[in-house]
TORROVEX-804780 format. One record per residue (C-alpha): residue in one letter; chain; z, y, x. Coordinates in Angstrom, 2 decimals. Each point is the difference from the previous one (the first is absolute). Layout:
BEGIN
["A","A",[Z,Y,X]] ...
This chain:
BEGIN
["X","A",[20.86,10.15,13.03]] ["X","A",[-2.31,-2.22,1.80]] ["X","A",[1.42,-3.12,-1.51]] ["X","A",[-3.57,0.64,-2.47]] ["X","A",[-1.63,-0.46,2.94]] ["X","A",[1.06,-4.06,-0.08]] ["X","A",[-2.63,-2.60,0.44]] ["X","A",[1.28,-1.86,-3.22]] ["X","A",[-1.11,3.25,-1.97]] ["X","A",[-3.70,-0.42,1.18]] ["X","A",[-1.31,-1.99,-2.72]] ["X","A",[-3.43,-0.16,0.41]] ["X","A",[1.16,-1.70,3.45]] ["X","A",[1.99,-2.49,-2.43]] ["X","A",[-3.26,-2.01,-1.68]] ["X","A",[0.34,-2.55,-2.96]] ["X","A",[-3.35,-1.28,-0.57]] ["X","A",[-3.41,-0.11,2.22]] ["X","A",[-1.60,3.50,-0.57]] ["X","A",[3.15,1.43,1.06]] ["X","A",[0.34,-2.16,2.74]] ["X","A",[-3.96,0.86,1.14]] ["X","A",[1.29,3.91,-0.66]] ["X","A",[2.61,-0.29,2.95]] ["X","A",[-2.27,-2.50,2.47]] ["X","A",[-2.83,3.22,-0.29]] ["X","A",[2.35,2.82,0.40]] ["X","A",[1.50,-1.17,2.93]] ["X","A",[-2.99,-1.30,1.59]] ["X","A",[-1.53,3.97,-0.60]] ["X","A",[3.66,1.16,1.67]] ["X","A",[-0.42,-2.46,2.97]] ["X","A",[-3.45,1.45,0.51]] ["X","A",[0.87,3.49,-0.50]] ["X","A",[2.71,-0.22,2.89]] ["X","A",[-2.20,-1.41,2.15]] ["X","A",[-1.81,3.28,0.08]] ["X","A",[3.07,2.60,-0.60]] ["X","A",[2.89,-1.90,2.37]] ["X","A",[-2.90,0.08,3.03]] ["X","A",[-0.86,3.84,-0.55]] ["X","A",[3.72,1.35,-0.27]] ["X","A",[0.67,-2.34,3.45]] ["X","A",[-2.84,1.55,1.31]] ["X","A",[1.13,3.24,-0.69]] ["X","A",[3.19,-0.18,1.19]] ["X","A",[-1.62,-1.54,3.41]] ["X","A",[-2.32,3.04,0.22]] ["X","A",[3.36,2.63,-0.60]] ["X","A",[1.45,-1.82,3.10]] ["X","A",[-2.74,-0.35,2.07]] ["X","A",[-1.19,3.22,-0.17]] ["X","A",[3.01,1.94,0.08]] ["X","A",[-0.08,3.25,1.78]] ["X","A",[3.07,-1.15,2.41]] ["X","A",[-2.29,-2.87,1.17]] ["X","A",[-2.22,2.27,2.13]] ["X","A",[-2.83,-2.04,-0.48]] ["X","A",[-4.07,0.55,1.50]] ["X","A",[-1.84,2.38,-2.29]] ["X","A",[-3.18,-1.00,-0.56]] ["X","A",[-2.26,3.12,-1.49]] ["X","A",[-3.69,-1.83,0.44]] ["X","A",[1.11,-3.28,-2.06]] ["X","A",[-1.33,0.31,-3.76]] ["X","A",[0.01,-3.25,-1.53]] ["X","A",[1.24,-4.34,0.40]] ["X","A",[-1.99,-2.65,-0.96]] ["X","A",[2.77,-2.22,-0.83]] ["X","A",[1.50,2.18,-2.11]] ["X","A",[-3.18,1.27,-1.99]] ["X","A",[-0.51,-3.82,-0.62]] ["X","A",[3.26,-0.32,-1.15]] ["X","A",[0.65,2.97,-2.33]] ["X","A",[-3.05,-1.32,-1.75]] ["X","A",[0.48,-4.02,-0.07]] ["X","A",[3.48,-0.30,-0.68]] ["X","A",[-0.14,2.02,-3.37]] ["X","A",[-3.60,-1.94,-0.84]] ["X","A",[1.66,-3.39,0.38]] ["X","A",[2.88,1.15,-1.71]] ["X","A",[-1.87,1.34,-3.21]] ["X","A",[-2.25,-3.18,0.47]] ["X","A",[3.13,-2.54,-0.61]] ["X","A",[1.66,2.10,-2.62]] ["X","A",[-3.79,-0.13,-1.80]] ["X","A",[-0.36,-3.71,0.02]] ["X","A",[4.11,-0.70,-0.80]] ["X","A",[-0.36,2.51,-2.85]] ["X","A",[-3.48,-1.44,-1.78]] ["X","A",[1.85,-3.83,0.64]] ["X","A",[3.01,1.82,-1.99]] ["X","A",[-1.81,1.53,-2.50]] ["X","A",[-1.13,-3.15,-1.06]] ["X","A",[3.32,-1.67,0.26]] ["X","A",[1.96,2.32,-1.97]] ["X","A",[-3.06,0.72,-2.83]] ["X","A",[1.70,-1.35,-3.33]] ["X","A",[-3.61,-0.92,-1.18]] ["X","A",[-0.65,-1.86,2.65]] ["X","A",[0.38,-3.86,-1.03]] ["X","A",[1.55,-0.77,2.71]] ["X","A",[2.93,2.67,0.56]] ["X","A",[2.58,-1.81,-1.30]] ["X","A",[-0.36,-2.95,3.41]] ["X","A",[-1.27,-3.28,-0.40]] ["X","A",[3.10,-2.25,-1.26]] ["X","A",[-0.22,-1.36,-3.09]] ["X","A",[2.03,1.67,-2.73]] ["X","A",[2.42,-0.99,-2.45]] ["X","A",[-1.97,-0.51,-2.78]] ["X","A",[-2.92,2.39,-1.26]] ["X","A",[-0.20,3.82,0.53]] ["X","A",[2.87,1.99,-2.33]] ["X","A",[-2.00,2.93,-1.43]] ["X","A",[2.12,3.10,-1.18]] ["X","A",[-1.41,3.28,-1.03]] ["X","A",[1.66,3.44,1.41]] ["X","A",[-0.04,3.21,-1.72]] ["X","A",[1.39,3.04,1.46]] ["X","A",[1.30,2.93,-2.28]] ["X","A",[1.76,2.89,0.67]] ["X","A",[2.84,-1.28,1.42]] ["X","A",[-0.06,-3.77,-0.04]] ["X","A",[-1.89,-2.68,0.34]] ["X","A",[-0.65,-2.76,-3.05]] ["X","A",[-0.91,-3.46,0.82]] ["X","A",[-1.38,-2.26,-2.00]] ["X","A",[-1.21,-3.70,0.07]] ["X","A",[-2.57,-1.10,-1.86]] ["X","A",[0.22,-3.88,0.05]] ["X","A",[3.91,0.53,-0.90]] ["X","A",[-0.42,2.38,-2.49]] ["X","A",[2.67,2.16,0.97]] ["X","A",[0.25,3.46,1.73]] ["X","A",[3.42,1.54,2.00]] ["X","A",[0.36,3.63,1.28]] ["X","A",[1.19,0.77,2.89]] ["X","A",[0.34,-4.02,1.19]] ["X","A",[-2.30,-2.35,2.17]] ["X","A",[0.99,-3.71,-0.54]] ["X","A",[-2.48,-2.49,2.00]] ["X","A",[0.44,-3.66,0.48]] ["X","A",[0.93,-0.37,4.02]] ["X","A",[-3.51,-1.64,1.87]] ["X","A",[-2.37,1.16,-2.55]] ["X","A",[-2.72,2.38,0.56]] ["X","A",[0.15,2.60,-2.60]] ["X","A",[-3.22,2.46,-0.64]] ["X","A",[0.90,3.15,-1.42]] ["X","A",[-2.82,2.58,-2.03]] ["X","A",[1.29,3.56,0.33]] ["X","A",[-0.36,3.39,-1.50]] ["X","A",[1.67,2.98,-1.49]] ["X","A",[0.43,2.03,-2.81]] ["X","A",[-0.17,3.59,1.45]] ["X","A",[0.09,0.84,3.42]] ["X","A",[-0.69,-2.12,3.31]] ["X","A",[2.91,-2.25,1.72]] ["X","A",[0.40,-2.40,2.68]] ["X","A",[1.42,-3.47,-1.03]] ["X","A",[1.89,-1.05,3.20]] ["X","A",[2.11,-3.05,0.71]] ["X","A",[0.29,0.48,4.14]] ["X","A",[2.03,-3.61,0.15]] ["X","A",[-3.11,-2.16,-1.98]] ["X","A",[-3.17,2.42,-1.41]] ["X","A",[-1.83,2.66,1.94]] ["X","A",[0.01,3.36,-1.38]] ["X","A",[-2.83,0.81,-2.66]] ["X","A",[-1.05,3.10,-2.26]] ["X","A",[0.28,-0.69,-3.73]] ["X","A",[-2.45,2.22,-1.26]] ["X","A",[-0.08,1.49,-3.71]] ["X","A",[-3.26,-1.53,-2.09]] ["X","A",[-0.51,-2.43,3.16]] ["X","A",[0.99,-3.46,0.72]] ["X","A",[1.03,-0.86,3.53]] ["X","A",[1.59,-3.26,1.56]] ["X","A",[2.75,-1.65,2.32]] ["X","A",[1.56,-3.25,0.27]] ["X","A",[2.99,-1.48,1.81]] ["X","A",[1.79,-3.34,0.64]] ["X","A",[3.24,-0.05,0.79]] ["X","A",[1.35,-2.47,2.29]] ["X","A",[4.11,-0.29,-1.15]] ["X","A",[1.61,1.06,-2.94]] ["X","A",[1.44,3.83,0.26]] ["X","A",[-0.10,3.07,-1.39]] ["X","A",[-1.84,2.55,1.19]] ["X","A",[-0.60,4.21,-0.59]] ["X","A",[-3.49,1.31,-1.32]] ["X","A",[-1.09,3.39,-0.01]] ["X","A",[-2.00,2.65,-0.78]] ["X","A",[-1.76,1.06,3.30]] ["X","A",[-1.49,3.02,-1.55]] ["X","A",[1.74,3.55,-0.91]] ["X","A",[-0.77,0.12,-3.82]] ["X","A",[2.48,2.46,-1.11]] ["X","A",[3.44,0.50,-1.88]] ["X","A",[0.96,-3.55,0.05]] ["X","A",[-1.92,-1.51,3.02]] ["X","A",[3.41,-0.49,2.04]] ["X","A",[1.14,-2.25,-2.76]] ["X","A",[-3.29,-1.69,-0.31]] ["X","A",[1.80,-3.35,1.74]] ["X","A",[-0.09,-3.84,-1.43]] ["X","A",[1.87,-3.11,0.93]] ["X","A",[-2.05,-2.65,1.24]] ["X","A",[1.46,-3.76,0.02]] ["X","A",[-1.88,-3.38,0.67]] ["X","A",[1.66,-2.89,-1.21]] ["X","A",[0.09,-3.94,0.05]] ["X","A",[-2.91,-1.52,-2.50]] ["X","A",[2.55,-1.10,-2.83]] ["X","A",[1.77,3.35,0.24]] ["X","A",[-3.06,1.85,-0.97]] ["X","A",[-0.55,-2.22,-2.57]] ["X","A",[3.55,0.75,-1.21]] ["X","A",[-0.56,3.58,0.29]] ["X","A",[-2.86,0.34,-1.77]] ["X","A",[1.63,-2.14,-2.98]] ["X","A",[2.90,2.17,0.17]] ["X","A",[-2.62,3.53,0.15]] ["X","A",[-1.40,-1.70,-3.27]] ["X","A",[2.98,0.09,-1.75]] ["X","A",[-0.16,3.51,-0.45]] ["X","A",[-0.28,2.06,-3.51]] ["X","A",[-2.48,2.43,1.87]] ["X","A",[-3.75,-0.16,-0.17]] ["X","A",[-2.55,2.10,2.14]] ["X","A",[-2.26,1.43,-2.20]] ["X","A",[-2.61,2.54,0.79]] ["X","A",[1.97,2.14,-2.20]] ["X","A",[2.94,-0.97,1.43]] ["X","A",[-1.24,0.65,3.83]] ["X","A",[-1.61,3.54,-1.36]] ["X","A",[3.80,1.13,-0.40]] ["X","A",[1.29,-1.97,3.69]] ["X","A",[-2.50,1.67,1.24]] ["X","A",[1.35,3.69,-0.49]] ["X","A",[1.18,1.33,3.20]] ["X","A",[3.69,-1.19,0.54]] ["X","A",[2.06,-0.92,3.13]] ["X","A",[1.92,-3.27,-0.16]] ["X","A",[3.16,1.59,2.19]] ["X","A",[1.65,-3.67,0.45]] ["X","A",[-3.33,-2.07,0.35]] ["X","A",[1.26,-1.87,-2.95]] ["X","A",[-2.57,-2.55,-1.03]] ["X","A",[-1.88,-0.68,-3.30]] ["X","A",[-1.39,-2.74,-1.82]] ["X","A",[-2.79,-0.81,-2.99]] ["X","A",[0.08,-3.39,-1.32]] ["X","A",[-4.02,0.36,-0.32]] ["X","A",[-2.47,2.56,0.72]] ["X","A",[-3.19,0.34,-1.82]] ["X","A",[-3.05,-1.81,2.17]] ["X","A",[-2.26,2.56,1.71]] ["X","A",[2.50,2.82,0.17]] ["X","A",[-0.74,0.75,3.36]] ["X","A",[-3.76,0.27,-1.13]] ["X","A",[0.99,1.96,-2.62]] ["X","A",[1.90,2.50,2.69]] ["X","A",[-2.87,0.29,2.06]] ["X","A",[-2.60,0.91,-2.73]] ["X","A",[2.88,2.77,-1.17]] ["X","A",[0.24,1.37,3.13]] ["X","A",[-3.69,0.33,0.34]] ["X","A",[-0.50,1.49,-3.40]] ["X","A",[2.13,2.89,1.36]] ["X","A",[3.70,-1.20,-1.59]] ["X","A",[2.88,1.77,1.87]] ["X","A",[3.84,-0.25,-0.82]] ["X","A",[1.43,4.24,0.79]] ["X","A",[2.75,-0.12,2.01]] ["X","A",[2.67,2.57,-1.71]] ["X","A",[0.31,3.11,2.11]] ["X","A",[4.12,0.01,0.08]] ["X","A",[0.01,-3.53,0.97]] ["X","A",[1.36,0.59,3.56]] ["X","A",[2.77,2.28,-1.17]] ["X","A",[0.88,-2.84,-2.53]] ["X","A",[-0.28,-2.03,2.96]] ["X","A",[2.95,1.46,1.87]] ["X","A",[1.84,0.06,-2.82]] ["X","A",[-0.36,-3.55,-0.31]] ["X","A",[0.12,-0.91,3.97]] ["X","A",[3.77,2.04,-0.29]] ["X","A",[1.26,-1.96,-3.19]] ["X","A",[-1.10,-3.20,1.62]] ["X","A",[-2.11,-1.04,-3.47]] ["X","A",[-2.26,-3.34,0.64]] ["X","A",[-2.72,1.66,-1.88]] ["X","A",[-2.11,3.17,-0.38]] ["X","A",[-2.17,0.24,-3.30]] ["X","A",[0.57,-2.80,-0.73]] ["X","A",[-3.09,-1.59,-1.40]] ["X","A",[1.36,-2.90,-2.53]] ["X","A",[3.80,0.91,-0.05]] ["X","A",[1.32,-1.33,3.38]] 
């Protein structure tokens, strides 16, 4: 039972690229710092239970009513301790900001920033690169030392686009546009998430991310091209309909029309919504038991 408990299953203590990295350098500076403070008091209490146990038979004292040393200590301990945490988490909120210009490090990339834009529906998550022309579901391929700036947002309700091994963990917002980035440092594959309960389908809300070699994105994104599919407005109106991909199998448009993700965004904030059909979870369980790869299946997985 406890063999979830291994270190190897810790991922976000497993980092790929420099946010992550920074994301495990601040947590366990802010652990060091809390145990400063907790290890000391639970010694000290367990000092105070056995010197001032009742066999002991110690002096009693009834005039004495306060100590100097430990006034000053109950009240400069904590104050240096919130005082280090306070300038370790401003220096981290700047390290790990996605905006900031300088959160992916200081070593020179591989070439210039990849942009791809991410749109979460209800339940997966569509990527799409404009420069390539070419949009995948439910699939992250990156070239391997290249920073990659992402825009986010969402068709309907609120998630959290997480990659604890490269990208911090960011709300994608409905009729808003948010950002991350990431660089990853060796080719892999890696699990991305939804962070965020967003209902029927959030457990299966899960994509495969994989950074490869320069030429093999190149080959990958010839191959991606090859395919009859195109990603339409029209066409993303109906993978947008709320579906669970049971087997996280992955999807790909050999072009997507520019300024889709625009186009999402204004949608969204004109007050476009995609119902979510109120027997979905039984059909759900039906599916989950019959071991089907896909439920409602938008464009006939």
């Amino acid at each position: 039972m406890l063999s979830g408990c291994a270190f190897r299953h810790f991922r976000l203590f497993h980092p790929a690229g420099p946010l992550a990295q920074a994301e495990v350098r601040f947590t366990l500076i802010d652990v060091g710092v809390m145990l400063c403070l907790i290890l000391p008091t639970f010694l000290m209490i367990l000092w105070c239970l056995w010197r001032y146990r009742r066999t002991r038979q110690g002096a009693y004292n009834p005039k004495w009513s306060r100590s100097r040393p430990i006034e000053i200590a109950m009240w400069v301990i904590p104050f240096l301790t919130v005082a280090v945490l306070a300038f370790v988490s401003f220096r981290g909120v700047y390290q790990l900001d996605p905006y900031h210009p300088r959160a992916l490090g200081t070593g020179p990339p591989l070439g210039p920033p990849l942009r791809v834009d991410v749109i979460a529906t209800d339940w997966q998550w569509v990527f799409i690169y404009p420069k390539q022309h070419i949009a995948t579901i439910d699939e992250l391929v990156v070239p391997v030392g290249r920073n990659v700036k992402f825009r986010l947002t969402s068709t309907a309700v609120v998630n959290d686009f997480y990659i604890p091994q490269l990208a911090p963990m960011i709300d994608v917002m409905p009729g808003m546009r948010t950002e991350n980035a990431l660089r990853i440092g060796r080719p892999g594959a890696w699990r991305g998430f939804s962070a965020n309960l967003s209902g029927a389908g959030f457990s299966w809300m899960i994509f495969q991310t994989r950074g490869v070699p320069p030429s093999a994105f190149k080959a990958w994104v010839r191959k991606v091209e090859q395919s009859p599919d195109h990603l339409t407005y029209a066409r993303f109106e109906t993978v947008a309909k709320p579906s669970i991909n049971l087997l996280h199998t992955p999807a790909y448009f050999s072009a997507a029309t520019p300024g889709l993700f625009r186009h999402v965004i204004t949608a969204a904030r004109a007050g476009k919504v995609y119902p979510v059909k109120e027997d979905l979870t039984k059909h759900m369980a039906i599916a989950a038991r019959r071991h089907a790869a896909y439920l409602a299946a938008p464009f006939g997985r």
